[in-house]
C-alpha positions as CSV (number, residue, x, y, z in Angstrom):
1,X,25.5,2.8,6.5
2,X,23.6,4.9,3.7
3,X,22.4,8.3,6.0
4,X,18.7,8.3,5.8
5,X,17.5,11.5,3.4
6,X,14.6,13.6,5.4
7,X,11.4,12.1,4.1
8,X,8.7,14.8,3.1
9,X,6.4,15.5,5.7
10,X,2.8,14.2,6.4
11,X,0.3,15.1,3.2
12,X,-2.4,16.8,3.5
13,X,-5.3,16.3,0.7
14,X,-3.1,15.1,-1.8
15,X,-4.6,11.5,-3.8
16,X,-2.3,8.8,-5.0
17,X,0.0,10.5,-7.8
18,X,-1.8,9.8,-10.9
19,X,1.1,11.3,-13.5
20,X,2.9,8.6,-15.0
21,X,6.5,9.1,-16.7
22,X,6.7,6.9,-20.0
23,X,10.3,6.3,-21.1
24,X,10.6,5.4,-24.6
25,X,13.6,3.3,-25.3
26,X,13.1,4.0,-29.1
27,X,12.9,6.8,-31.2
28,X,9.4,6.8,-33.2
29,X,5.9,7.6,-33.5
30,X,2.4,6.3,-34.0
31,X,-1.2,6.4,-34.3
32,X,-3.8,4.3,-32.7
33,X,-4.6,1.0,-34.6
34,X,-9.0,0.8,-35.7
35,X,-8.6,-1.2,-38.2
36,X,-6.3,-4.2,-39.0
37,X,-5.9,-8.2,-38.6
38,X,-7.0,-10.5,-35.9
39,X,-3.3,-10.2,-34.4
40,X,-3.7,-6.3,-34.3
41,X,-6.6,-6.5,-31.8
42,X,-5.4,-9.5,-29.5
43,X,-3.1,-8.3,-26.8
44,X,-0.7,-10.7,-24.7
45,X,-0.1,-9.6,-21.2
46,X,2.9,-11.1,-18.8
47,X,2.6,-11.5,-14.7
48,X,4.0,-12.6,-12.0
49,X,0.9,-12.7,-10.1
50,X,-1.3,-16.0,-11.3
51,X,-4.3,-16.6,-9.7
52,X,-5.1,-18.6,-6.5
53,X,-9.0,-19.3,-6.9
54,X,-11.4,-18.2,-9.9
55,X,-14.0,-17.5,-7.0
56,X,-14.3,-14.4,-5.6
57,X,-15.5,-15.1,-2.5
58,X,-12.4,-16.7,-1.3
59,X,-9.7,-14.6,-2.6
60,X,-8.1,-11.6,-0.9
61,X,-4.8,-11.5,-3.1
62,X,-3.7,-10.8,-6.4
63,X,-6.3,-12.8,-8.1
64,X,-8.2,-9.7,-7.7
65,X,-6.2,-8.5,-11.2
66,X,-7.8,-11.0,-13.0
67,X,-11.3,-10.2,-11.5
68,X,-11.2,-7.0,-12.4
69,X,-11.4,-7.9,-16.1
70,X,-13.8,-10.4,-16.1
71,X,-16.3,-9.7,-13.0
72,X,-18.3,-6.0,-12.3
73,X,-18.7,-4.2,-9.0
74,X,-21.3,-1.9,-8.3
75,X,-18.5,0.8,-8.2
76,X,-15.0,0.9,-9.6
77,X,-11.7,3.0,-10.7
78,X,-11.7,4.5,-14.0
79,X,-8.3,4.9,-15.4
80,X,-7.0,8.2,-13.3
81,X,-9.2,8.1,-10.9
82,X,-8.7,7.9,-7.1
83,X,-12.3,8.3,-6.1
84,X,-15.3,5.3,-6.8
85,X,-17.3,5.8,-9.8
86,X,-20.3,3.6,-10.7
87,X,-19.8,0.8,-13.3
88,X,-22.5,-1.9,-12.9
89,X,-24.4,0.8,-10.6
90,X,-26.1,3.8,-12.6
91,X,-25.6,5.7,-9.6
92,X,-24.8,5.5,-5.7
93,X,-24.9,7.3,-2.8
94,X,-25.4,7.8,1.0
95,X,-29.7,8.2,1.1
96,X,-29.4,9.2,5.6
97,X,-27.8,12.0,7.2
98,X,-25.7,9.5,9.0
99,X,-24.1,7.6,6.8
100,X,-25.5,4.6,7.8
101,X,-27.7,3.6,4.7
102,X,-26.0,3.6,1.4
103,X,-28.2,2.8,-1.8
104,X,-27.2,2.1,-5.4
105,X,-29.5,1.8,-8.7
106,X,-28.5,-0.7,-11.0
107,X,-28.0,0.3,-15.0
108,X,-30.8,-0.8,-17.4
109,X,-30.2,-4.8,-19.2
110,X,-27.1,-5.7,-17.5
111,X,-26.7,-9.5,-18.1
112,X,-23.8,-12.1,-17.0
113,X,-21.5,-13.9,-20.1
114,X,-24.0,-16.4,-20.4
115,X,-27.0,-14.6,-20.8
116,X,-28.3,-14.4,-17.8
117,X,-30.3,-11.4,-16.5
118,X,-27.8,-9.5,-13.5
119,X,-30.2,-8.0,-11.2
120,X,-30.8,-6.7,-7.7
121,X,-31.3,-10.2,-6.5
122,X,-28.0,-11.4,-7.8
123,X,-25.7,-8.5,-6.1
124,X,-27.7,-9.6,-2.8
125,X,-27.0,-13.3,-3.4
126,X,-23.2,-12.3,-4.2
127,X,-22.7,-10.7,-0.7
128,X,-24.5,-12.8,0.9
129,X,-22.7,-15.7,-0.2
130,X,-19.7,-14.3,0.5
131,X,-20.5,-13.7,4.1
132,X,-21.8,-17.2,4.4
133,X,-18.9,-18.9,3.3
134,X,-17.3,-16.6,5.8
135,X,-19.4,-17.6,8.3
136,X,-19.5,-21.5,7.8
137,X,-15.6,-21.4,7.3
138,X,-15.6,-22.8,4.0
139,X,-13.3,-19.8,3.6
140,X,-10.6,-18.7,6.1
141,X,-9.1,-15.5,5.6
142,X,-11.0,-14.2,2.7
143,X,-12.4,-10.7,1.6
144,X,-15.6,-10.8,3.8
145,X,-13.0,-9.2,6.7
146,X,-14.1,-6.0,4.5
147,X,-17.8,-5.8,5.4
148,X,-17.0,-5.7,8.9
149,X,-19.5,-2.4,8.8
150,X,-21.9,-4.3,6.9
151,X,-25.4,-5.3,8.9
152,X,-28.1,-6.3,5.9
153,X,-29.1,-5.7,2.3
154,X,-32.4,-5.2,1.4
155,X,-33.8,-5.0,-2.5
156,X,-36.1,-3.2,-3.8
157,X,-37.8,-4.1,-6.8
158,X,-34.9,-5.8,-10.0
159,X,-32.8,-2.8,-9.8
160,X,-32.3,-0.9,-6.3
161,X,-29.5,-2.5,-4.0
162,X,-29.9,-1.1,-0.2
163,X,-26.7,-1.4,2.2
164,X,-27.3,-0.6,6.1
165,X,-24.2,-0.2,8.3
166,X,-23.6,-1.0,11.5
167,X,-22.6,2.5,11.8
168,X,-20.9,5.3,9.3
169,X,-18.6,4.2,7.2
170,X,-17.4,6.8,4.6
171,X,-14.9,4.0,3.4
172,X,-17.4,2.1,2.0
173,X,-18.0,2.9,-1.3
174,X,-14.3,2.1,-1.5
175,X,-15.1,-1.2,-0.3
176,X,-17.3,-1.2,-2.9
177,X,-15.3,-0.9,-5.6
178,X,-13.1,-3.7,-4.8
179,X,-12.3,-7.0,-7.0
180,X,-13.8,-8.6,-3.5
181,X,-17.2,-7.5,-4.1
182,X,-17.5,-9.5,-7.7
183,X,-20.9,-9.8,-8.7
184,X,-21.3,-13.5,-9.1
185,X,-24.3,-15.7,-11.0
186,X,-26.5,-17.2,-8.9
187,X,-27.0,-20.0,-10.9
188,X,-23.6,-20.9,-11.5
189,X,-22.0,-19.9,-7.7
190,X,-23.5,-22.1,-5.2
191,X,-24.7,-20.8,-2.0
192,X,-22.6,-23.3,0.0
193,X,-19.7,-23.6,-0.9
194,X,-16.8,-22.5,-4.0
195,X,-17.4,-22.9,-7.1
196,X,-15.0,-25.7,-8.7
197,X,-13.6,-26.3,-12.2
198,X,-11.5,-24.0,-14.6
199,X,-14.6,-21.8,-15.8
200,X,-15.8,-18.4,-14.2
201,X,-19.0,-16.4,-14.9
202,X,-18.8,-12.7,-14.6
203,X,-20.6,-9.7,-16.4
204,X,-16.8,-7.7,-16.7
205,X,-14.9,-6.0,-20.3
206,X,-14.1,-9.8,-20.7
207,X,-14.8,-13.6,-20.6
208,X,-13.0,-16.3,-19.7
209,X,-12.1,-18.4,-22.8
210,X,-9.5,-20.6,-21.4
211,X,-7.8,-21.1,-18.5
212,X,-4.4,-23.3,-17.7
213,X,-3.6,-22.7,-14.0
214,X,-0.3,-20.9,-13.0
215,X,0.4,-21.0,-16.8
216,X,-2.4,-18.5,-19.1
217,X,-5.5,-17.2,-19.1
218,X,-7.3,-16.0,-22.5
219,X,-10.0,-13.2,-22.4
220,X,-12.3,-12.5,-25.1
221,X,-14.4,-9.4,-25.3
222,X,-17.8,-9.7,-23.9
223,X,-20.4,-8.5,-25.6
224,X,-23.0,-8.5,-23.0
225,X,-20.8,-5.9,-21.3
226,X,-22.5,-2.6,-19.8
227,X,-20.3,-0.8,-17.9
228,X,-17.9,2.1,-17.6
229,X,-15.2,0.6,-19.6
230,X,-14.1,1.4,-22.8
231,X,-12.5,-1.4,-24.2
232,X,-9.9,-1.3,-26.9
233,X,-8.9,-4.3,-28.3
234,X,-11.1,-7.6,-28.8
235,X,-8.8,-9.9,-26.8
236,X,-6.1,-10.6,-24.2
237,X,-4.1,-13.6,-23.3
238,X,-2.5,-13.0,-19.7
239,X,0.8,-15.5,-19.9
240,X,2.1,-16.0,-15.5
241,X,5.6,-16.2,-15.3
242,X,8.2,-17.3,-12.2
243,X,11.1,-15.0,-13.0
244,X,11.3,-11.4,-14.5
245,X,14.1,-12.5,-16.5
246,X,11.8,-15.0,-18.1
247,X,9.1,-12.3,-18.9
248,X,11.6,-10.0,-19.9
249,X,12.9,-12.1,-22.2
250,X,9.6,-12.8,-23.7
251,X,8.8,-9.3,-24.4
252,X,12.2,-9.1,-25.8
253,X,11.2,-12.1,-27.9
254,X,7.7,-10.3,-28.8
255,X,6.4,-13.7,-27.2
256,X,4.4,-11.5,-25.1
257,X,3.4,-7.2,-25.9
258,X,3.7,-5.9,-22.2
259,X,4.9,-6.6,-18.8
260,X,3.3,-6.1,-15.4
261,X,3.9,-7.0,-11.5
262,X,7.0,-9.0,-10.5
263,X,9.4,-6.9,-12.4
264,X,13.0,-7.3,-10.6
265,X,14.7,-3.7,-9.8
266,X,18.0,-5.4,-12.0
267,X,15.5,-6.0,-15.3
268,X,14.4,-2.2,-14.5
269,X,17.4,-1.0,-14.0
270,X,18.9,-2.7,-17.5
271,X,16.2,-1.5,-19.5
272,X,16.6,2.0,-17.9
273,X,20.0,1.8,-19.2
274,X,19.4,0.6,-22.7
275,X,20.3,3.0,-25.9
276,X,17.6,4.5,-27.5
277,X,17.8,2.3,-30.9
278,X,19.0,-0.8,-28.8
279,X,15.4,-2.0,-27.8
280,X,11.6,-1.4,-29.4
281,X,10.7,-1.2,-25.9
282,X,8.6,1.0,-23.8
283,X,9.3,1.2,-20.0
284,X,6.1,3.1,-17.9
285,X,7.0,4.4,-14.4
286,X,4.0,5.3,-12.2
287,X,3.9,6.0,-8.5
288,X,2.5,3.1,-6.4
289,X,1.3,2.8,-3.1
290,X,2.5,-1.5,-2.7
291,X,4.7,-1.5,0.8
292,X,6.6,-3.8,2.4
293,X,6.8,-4.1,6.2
294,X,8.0,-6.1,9.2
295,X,5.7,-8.0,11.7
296,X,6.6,-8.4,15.0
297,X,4.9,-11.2,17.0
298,X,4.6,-10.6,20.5
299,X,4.1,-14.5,21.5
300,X,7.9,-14.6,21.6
301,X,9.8,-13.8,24.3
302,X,12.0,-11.6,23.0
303,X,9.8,-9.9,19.8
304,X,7.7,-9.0,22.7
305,X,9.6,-6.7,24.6
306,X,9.2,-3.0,23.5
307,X,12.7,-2.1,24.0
308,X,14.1,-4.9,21.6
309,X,11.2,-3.7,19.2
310,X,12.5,-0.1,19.5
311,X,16.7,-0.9,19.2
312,X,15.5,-3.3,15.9
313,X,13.6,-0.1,14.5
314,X,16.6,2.1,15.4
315,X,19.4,0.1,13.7
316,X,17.4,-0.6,10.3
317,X,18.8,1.3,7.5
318,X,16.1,1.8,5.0
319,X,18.0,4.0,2.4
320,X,20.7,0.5,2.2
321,X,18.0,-1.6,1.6
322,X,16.5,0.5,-1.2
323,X,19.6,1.6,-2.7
324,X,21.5,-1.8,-2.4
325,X,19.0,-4.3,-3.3
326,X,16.4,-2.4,-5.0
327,X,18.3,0.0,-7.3
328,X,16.3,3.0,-6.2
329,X,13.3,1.5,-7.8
330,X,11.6,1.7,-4.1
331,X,12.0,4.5,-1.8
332,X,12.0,4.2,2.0
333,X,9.1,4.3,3.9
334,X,8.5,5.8,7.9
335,X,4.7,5.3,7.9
336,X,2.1,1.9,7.3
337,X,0.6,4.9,5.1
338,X,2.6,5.5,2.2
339,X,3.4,8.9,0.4
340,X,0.8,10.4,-1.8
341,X,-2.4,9.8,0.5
342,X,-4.4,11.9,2.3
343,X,-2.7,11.3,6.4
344,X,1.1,9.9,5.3
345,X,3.3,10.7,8.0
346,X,6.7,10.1,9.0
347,X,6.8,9.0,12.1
348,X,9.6,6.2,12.4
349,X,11.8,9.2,11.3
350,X,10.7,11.6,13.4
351,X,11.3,9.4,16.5
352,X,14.6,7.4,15.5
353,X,16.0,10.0,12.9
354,X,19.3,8.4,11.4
355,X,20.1,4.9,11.9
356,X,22.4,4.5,15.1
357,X,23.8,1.1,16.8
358,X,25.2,3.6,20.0
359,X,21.0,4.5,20.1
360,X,19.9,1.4,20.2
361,X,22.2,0.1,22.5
362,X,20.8,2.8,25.0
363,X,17.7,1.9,24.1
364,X,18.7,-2.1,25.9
365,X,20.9,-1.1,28.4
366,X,18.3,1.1,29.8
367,X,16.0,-2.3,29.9
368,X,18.6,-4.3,31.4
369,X,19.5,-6.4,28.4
370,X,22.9,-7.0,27.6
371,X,23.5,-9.5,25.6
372,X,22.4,-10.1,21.8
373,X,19.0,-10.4,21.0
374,X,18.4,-13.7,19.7
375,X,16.1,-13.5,16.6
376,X,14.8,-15.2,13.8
377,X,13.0,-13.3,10.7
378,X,10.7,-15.4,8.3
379,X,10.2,-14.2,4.4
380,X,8.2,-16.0,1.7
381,X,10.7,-17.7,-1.1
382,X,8.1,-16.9,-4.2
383,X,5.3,-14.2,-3.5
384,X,7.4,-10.8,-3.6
385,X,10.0,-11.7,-6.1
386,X,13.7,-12.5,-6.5
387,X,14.9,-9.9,-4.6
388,X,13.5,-11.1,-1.1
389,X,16.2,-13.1,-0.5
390,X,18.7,-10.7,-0.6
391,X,16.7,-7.5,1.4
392,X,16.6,-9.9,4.2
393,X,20.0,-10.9,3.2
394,X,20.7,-7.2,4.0
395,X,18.5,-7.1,7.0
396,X,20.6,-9.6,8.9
397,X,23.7,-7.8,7.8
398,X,22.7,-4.7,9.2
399,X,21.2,-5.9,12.7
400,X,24.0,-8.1,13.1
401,X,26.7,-5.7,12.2
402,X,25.3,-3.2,15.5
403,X,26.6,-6.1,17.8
404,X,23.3,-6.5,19.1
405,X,21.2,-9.0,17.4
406,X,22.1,-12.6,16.4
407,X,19.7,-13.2,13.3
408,X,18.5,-16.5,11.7
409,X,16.5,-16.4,8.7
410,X,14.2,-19.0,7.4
411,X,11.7,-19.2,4.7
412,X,9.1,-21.1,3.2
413,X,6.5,-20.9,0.1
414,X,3.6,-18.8,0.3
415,X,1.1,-21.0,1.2
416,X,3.1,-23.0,4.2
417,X,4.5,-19.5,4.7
418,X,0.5,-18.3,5.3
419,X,0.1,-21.4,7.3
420,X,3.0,-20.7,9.3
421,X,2.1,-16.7,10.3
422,X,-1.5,-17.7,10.9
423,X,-0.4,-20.3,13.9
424,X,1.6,-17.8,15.5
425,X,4.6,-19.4,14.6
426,X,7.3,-16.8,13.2
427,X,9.0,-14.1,16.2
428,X,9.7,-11.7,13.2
429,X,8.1,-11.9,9.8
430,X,8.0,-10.2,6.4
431,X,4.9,-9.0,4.7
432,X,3.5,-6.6,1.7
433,X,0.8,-4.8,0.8
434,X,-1.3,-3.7,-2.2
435,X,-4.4,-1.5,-0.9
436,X,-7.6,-2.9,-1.2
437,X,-8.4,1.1,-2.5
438,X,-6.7,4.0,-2.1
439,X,-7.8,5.3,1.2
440,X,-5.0,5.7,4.6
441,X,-8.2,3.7,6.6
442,X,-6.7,0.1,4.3
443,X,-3.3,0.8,5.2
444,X,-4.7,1.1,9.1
445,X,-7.6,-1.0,9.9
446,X,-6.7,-4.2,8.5
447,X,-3.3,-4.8,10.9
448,X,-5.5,-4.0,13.9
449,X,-7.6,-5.4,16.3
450,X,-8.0,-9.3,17.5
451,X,-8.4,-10.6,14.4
452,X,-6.7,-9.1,11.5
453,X,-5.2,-10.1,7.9
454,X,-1.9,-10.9,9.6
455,X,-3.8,-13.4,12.0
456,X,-1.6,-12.1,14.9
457,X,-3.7,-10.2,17.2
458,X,-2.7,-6.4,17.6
459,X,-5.0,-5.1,20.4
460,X,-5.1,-1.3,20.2
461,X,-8.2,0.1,21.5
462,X,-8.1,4.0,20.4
463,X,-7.6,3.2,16.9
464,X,-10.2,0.5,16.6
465,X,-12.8,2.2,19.2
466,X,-12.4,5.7,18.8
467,X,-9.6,6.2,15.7
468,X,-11.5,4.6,13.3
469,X,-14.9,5.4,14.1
470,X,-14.1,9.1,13.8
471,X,-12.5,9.0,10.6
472,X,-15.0,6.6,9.3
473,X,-17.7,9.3,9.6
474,X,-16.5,11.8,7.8
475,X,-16.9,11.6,3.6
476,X,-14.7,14.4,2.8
477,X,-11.6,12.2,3.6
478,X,-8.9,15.0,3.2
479,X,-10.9,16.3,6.9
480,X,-9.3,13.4,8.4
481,X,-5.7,14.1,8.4
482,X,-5.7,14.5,12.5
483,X,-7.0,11.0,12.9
484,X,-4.6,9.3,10.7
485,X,-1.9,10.9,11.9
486,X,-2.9,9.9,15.7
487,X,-3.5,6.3,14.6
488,X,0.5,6.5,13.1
489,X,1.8,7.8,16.1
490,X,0.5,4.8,18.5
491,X,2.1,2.1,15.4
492,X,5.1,4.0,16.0
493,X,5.1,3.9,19.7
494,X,4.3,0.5,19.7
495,X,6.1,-1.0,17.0
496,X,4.2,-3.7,15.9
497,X,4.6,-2.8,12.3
498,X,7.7,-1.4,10.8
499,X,7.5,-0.3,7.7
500,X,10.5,-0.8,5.6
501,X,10.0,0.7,1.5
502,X,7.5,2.1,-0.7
503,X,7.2,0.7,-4.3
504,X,6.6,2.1,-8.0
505,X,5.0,0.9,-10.6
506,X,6.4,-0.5,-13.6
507,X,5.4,-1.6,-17.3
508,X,7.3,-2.6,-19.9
509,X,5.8,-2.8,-23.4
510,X,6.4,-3.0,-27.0
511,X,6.4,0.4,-28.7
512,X,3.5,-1.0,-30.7
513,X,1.4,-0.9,-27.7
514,X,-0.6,2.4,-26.4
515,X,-2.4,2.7,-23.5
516,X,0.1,1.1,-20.7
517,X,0.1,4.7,-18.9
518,X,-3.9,4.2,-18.6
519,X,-3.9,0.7,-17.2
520,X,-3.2,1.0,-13.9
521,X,-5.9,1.7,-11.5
522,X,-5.3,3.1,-7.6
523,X,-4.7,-0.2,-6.0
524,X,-1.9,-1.3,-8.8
525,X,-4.7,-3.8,-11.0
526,X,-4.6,-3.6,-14.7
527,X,-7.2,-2.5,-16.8
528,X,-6.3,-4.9,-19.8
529,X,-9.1,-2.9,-21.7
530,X,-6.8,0.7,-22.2
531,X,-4.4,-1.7,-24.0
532,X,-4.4,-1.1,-27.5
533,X,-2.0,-1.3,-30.6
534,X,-0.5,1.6,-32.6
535,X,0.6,1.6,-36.3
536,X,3.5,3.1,-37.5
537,X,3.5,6.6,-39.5
């Protein structure tokens, strides 16, 4: 058993780490590329994350990355940034003292790929339609979930937006600024239901030239584009790949110029360890705030007692799982709110310290149960990558090894795997999560309540009635340490949710390419615009 290293304590003002470490795994320099051939302005992108939908509306996943190239929000990221800035908005703000009315001017002859004028009318249609969709179930499970504080939009004249809450929500220009909130065409999005076909319409850096599902998607500039990007190179091809190895081997290959999501800690690891002159290869290392947590469902008979929640907690040895399986590439996690926002805590470490079988056996004795705790734990085979199998691989080993669990694991595919959670059908299951934006509130708010993104009800009535309401009135968001740090302490007592490992972020690129330090924004989308090629001195 690896002995758990004393996580730093709870953070107090401190935004997601924006430094980034950029190993070079050859010697060399270079300037930026402004003039050259066709080749020397086309950038080709690799992924593990493909697409699920090319409509907004319905998609509350990693389709978002591709949105965020090829649709606008009013608000967004910029590269470094950890607070909303305006993009298709000129300007927003809160316009009441209570926070309840937040209004947003629209920039001068913004216009969609095709021409078509983007206006205050179309942002209203785009929310609306969302919610309706919502509403009619045409969608289950999508992004509307995030304008829970939402109550109307009003208009006022082709360029003022008007948003009234239900009540203050100082999380909402965060909301905002997510993919989710893709400003849509009216003319090309019906009102009634998803748009179908292979084609998107968006006003973002790009358009969509082609698209072959689960296989590429090519961008071309756009040159209707008004926004706050800058973008650096005329086009990108985004190739989606099953195994790192695969898109590894393609950048080796120069098949592809960079890397991004669904590197495996052994591909990081082996490029870590390259020579210098061995590779013309690039790796980027930037802190993330992706986690990966346990779900305990409290329909089963035994997932539902507290004590057998408690002696699981007590035996899991994060510093194994991260170490073992994931090369150090991840780092243990004692919090739903990871290190390096405003309200991260500790608390699993506080309260269980070290992992201990002799604790956790107390911890069942003292309920009265003596006998194994029959279990079974539920991952998804092709959503978080390769090395899945093998964390709950470890899992097992470790719960098993305390001689007070008898494990079964089981998987499925992500979608039957979706299906599977939403029914209530898994005792124990495995989950991760890349924010929606960089705020404690997303790491909170959405596992709570009686309906939440886990579909597995989670009553807890001072977070979502007196928690959340609190912290959601307050703007300046490092004022809201106290609140977070309450809301932690009831997961913890609970243990509903145990959070296992924290992740980095990782690019690899050729050393022709600049820009892959720039391209990651707070909730780990890239900006394919800061991508740009370098010529040689």
């Amino acid at each position: 058993m690896f002995s758990e290293v004393p996580p730093v304590k709870r953070t107090r003002g401190l935004r997601p780490v924006a430094a980034i470490a950029s190993i070079s795994l050859l010697a060399g320099c270079g300037v930026l590329s402004s003039e050259g051939s066709d080749d020397e302005e086309q950038i080709t992108v690799g992924t593990m994350s493909a697409p699920s939908t090319l409509d907004p509306a319905k998609a509350w996943d990693s389709s978002w990355e591709l949105y965020r190239n090829v649709f606008q929000t009013l608000l967004s990221f910029p590269s470094g940034a950890t607070e909303p800035e305006p993009d298709a908005a000129e300007s927003c703000e809160f316009s009441d003292p209570s926070s309840t009315v937040f209004t947003c001017e629209l920039r001068e002859g913004l216009k969609f790929s095709d021409g078509d004028e983007l206006d205050a009318a179309a942002v209203k249609y785009s929310f609306d339609r969302m919610l309706t969709l919502d509403a009619k179930k045409v969608v289950k499970g999508g992004p509307a979930g995030l304008l829970g504080s939402l109550d109307k939009i009003e208009t006022k004249g082709d360029r003022t937006i008007v948003f009234h809450l239900k009540k203050a929500d100082a999380t909402f220009p965060f909301v905002l600024a997510t993919p989710a909130m893709s400003i849509v065409d009216p003319g090309e999005y019906p009102a009634d239901k998803l748009r179908e076909g292979n084609s998107l319409t968006g006003s973002g850096p790009y358009t969509l030239k082609a698209y072959s599902p689960n296989q590429k998607v090519e961008l071309v500039k756009n040159d209707h584009y008004k926004g706050a990007a800058d973008v650096k190179n005329d086009a990108v091809t985004i190739r989606y790949f099953k195994k790192s190895s695969a898109m590894v081997d393609a950048l080796k290959n120069k098949q592809i110029d960079v890397t991004f999501r669904g590197l495996a800690s052994e591909d990081i690891i082996a490029m870590q360890g390259r020579g210098r002159r061995e590779q013309d290869i690039e790796l980027v290392e930037g802190s993330g705030t992706e986690i990966r947590y346990l779900v305990f469902n409290t329909k089963d008979p035994w997932a539902r007692k507290l004590p057998v929640r408690k002696a699981f907690a007590q035996v899991v040895d994060r510093g194994a799982i991260a170490h073992k399986i994931y090369k150090d590439t991840v780092e243990p996690l004692y919090s739903m709110v990871p290190r390096g926002l405003t309200g991260h805590a500790t608390g699993f470490f506080d309260d269980y310290g070290n992992p201990s079988a002799a604790k956790a056996r107390k911890i069942l004795t003292d309920a009265g149960i003596h006998q194994p705790v029959p279990l079974t734990l539920w991952y998804t085979t092709d959503r978080y990558g390769s090395a899945t199998e093998p964390e709950f691989a470890e899992l097992k080993r470790q719960l098993e090894a305390s001689g007070l669990f008898k494990i079964t694991l089981k998987s499925r595919p992500w979608t039957e795997f979706q299906e599977g959670y939403s029914k209530g059908e898994y005792p124990v299951f495995g989950r991760g999560w890349f924010p929606d934006f960089p705020d404690a509130d997303n790491f909170i708010a959405p596992f709570v309540g009686p309906e939440n993104v886990l579909n597995t009800p989670y009553l807890s009535k001072e977070i979502t009635d007196q928690v959340l309401p609190r912290e959601r009135r307050e703007t300046d968001r490092g004022a809201v340490v106290d609140e977070f740090e309450r809301a932690q302490e009831i997961l913890v007592d609970d243990v509903r949710l145990l959070p296992l490992w924290q992740g980095k972020q990782y690019i690899m690129s050729s050393e022709e390419i600049a820009g892959g330090e720039r391209a990651l924004d707070p909730s780990a989308i890239m900006m394919m615009w800061e991508l740009q090629r370098k010529t040689s001195w």
